[in-house]
C-alpha positions as CSV (number, residue, x, y, z in Angstrom):
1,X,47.3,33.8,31.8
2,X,47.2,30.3,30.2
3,X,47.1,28.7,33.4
4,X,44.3,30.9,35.1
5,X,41.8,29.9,31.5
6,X,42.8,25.8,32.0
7,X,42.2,26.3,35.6
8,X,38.8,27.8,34.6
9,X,38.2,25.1,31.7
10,X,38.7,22.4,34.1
11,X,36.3,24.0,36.8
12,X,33.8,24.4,34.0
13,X,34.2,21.2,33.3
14,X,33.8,19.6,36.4
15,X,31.0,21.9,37.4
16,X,29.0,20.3,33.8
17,X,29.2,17.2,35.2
18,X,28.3,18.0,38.3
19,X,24.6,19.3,37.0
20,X,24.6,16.4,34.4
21,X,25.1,14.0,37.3
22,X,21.7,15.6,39.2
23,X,20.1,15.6,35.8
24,X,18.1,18.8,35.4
25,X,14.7,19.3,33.9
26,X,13.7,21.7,32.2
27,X,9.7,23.4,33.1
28,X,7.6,22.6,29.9
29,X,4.6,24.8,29.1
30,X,1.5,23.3,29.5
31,X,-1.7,23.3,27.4
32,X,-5.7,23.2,28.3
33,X,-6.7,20.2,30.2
34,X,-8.4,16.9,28.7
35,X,-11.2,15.0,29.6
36,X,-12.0,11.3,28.5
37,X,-15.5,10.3,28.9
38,X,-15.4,6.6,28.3
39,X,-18.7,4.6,27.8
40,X,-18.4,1.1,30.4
41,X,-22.0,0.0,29.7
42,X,-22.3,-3.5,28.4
43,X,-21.9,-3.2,25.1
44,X,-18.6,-1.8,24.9
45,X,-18.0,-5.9,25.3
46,X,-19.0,-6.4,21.7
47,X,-16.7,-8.7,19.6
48,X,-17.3,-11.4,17.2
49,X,-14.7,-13.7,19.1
50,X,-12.7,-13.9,21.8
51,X,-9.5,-13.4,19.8
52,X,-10.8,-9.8,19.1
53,X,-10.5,-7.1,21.3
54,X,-13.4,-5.6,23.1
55,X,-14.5,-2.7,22.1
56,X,-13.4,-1.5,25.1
57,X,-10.0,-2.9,24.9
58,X,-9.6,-0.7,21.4
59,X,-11.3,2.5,23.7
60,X,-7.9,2.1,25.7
61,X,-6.0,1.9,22.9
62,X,-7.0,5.3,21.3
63,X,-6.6,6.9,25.2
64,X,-3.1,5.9,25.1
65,X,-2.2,7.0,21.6
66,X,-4.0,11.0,22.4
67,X,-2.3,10.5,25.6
68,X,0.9,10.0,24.1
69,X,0.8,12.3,21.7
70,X,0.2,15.3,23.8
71,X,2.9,14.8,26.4
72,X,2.3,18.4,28.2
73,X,-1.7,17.9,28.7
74,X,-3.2,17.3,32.2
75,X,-5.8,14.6,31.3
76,X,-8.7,12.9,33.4
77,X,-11.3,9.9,33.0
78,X,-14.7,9.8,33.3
79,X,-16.5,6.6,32.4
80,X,-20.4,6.3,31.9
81,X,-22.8,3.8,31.5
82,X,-26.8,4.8,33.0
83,X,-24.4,7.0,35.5
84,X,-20.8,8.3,35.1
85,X,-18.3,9.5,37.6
86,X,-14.8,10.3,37.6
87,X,-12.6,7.2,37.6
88,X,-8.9,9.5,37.8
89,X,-7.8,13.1,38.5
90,X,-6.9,15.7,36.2
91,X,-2.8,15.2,35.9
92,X,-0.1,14.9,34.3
93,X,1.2,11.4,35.5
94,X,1.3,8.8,32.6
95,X,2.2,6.3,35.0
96,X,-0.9,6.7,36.9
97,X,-2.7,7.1,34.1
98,X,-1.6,4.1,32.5
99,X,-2.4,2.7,35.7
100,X,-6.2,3.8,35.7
101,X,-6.6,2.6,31.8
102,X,-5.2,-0.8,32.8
103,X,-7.2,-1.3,36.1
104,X,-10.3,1.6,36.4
105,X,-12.0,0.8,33.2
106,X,-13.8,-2.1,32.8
107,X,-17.6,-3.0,31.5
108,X,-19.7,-3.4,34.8
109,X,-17.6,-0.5,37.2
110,X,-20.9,0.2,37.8
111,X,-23.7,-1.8,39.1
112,X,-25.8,-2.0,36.1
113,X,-23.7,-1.4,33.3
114,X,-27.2,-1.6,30.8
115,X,-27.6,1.8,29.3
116,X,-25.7,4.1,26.8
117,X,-26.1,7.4,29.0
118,X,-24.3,9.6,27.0
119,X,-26.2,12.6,27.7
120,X,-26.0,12.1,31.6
121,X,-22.1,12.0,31.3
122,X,-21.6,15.3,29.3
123,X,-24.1,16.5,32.2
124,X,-21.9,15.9,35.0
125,X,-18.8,17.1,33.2
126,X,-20.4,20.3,32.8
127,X,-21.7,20.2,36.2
128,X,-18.1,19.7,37.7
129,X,-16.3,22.5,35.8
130,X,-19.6,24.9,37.0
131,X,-19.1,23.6,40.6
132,X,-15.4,23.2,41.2
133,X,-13.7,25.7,39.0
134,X,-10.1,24.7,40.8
135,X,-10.0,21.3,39.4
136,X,-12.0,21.6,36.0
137,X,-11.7,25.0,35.6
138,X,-9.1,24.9,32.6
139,X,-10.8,21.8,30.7
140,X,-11.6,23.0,27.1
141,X,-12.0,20.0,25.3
142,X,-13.8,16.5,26.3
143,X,-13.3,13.1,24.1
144,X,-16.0,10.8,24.4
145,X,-15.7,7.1,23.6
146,X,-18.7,4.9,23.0
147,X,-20.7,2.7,20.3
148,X,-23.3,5.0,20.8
149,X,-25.6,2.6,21.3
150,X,-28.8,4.3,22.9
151,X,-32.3,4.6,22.6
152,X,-34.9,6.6,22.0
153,X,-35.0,10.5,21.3
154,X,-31.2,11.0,21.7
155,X,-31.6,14.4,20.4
156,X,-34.1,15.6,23.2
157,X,-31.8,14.3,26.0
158,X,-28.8,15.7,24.5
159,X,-30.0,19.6,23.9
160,X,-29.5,20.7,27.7
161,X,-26.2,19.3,28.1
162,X,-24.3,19.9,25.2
163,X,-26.2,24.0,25.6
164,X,-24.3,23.5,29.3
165,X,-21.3,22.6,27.9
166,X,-20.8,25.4,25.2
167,X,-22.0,28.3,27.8
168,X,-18.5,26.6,29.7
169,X,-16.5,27.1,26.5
170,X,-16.0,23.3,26.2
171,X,-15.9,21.6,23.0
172,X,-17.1,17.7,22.3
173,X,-15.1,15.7,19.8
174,X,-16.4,12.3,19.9
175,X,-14.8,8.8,18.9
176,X,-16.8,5.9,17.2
177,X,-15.9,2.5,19.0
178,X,-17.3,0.0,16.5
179,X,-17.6,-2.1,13.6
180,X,-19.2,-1.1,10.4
181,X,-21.6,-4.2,11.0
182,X,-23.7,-4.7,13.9
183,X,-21.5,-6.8,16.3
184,X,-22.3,-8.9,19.3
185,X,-21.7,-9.0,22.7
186,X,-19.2,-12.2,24.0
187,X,-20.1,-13.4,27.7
188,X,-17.5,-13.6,30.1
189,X,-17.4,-15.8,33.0
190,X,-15.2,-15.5,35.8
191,X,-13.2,-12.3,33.4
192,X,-12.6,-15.2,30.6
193,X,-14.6,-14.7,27.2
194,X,-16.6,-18.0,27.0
195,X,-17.4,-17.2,23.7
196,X,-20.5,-17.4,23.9
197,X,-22.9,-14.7,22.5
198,X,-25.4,-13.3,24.6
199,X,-29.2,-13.4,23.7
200,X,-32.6,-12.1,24.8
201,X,-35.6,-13.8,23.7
202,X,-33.8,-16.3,21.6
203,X,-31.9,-14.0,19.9
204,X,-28.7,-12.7,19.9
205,X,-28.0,-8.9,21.1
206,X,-26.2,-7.1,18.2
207,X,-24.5,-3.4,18.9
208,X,-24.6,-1.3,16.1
209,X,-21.8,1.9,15.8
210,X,-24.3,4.5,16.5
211,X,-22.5,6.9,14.1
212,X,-25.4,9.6,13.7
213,X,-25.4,9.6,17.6
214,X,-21.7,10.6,18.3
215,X,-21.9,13.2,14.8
216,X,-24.6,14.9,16.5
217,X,-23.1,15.5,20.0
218,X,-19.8,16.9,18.3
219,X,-21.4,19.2,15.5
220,X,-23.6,20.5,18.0
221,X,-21.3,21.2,20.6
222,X,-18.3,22.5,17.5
223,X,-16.4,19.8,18.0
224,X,-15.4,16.7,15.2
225,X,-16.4,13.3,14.9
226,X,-13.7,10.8,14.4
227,X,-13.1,6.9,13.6
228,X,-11.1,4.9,15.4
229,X,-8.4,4.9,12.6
230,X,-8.3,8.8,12.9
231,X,-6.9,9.0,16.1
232,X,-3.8,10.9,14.8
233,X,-5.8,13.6,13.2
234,X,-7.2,13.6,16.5
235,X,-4.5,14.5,18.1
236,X,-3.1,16.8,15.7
237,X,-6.3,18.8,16.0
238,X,-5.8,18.7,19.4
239,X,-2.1,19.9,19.3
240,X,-3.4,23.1,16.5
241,X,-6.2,24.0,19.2
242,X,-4.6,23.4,22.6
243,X,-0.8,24.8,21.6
244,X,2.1,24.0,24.4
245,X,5.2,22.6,23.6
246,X,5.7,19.5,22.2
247,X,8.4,16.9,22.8
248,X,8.6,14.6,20.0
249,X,9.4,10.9,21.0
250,X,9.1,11.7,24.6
251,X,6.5,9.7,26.6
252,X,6.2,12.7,29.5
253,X,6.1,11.8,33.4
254,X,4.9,15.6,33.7
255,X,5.7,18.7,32.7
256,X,9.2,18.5,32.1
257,X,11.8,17.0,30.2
258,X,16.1,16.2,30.8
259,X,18.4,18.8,29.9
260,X,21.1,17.0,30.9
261,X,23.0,16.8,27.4
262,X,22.8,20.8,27.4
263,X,25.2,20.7,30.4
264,X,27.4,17.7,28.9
265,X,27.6,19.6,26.0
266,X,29.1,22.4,28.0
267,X,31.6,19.8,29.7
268,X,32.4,18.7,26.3
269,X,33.4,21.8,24.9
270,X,35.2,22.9,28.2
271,X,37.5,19.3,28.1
272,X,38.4,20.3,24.3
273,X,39.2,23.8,25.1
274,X,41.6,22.7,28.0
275,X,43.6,20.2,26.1
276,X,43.6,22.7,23.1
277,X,45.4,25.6,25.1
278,X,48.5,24.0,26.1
279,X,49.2,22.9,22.7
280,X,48.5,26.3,20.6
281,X,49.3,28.5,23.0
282,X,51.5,27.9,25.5
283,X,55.7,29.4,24.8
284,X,58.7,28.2,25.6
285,X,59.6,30.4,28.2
286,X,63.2,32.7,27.8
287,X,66.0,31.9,29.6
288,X,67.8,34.2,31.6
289,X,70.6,34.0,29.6
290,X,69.5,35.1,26.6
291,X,67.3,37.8,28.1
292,X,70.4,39.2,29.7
293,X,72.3,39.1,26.4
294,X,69.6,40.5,24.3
C-alpha cells in the first residue's frame, strides 16, 4: 500500500516539473480596447530648454504608465497633426508597442506638422470603428494627447465628431500636455535641440495648454479631463470602467500570465509527502517466527 502512494508521489512529482519546465500560461480575460490619439503637430516640441523634455517626450511617458497599468487591454495609436492616421495596430504586444512609442511618434511624421487638428482625428477614429467593425469594433474609450493648441471656433469643428463618436458608444477622456505658462518651441537641427527658440515676425512662438479645449471634447463626449500628474486616476478610471483582470506588478506580453509556481507548488507538496510516508508510516514487518508462534 505504502509503496504504490510513494510510487504515485514520486510520479506526481516528476510530472510538476515536467509542466513547470514548459512553463504554462494561464488565458487572462480581456477588457474593451484603447485608442491613443497623440497630437505630432509642431508644438508638441515646446520646452523652455533643451534639458527639458518635449512635450511630446512627457506624451510618451503618460502612454507607457496607462499602458502599464492595464496589462490585459488591446491598445492602438493614432497621431494627428492637420491629418491623423494610425501609426500601430490594436494589440496586446507591449514590446511592439514600446517599439512604436519609441520610433512612430515623432513631431513632423507628417508633412506639415503646423496645425492642432483635433477635431479631424476624433473624425477618423469614429470613421474606422463605423467602417471596419473587425478591427475597432470593441474600442470604447479614446485618450487624446495634445496642448490643445488650435484656432478658431474649436467648438463648431468639434460638434460633428464628438455627436459621431457617442452614436458609436465611445467615450473621450482627454490629457493636457503643457505647462501652466505659455511655453516655446526649441528648434532642432539635424534631431539635436539647438536651443534656439523659434520666431515669426520677430517674435517668438509661445504654446499655451489649451485647457478649455481638451475640457470641452471630454465633457461633451462623457468622458474626463486630466493633467498630466493624474495619469493614475486615469488609469484607475479606466480599470472601474473597462473591468478584466488585473495582474499587479506584471508588465503583460499579452493576455496571459506564468502559472508555473502553481505546478511547483504541487511538486513541492508531492516531494514532502514522499519523504513523509516512509518515516510515519511504514512497519517493521513480522517475522515468520513469531507469526508462527503467536
Amino acid at each position: 500500500m505504502w509503496f504504490t502512494a510513494r510510487l504515485a508521489l514520486a510520479c506526481i512529482f516528476l510530472g510538476a516539473l515536467a509542466v513547470v519546465a514548459a512553463r504554462p500560461q494561464l488565458q487572462v480575460g480581456r477588457s474593451a480596447d484603447i485608442l491613443f490619439v497623440v497630437d505630432v503637430s509642431r508644438s508638441m516640441h515646446a520646452r523652455f530648454s533643451c534639458s527639458e523634455p518635449t512635450f511630446l517626450a512627457r506624451a510618451k511617458d503618460v502612454i507607457r504608465e496607462t499602458v502599464d497599468g492595464i496589462p490585459e487591454s488591446r491598445f492602438g495609436i493614432v497621431a494627428f497633426d492637420r491629418f491623423a492616421f494610425p501609426v500601430s495596430q490594436l494589440t496586446t504586444d507591449r514590446g511592439y508597442i514600446e517599439q512604436v512609442i519609441d520610433n512612430g511618434l515623432h513631431v513632423g511624421l507628417m508633412l506639415e506638422a503646423t496645425q492642432t487638428g483635433i477635431a479631424n482625428a476624433l473624425a477618423v477614429v469614429a470613421a474606422k470603428k463605423a467602417r471596419l467593425p473587425d478591427l475597432y469594433g470593441n474600442v470604447t474609450h479614446v485618450l487624446v494627447l495634445s496642448d490643445g493648441h488650435v484656432q478658431g471656433d474649436f467648438r463648431r469643428r468639434l460638434q460633428a465628431p464628438l455627436t459621431e463618436l457617442r452614436d458609436r458608444g465611445i467615450r473621450v477622456s482627454t490629457v493636457g500636455i503643457g505647462n501652466p505658462v505659455a511655453t516655446p518651441i526649441v528648434a532642432t537641427r539635424n534631431a539635436e535641440c539647438s536651443g534656439e527658440h523659434i520666431e515669426i515676425d520677430g517674435g517668438t512662438v509661445l504654446v499655451p495648454l489649451r485647457a478649455d479645449v481638451l475640457k470641452y471634447v471630454a465633457t461633451e463626449s462623457g468622458g474626463n479631463y486630466y493633467t498630466e500628474s493624474q495619469t493614475g486616476e486615469l488609469v484607475a478610471m479606466l480599470r472601474s470602467e473597462l473591468g478584466g483582470e488585473h495582474i499587479a506588478g506584471e508588465r503583460s506580453d499579452g493576455l496571459r500570465r506564468d502559472v508555473s509556481v502553481v505546478f511547483l507548488t504541487i511538486a513541492t507538496v508531492a516531494l514532502a509527502l514522499y519523504l513523509y510516508l516512509p518515516v510515519r508510516m511504514s512497519r517493521r514487518p513480522r517475522t515468520p517466527y513469531r507469526a508462527a508462534t503467536e
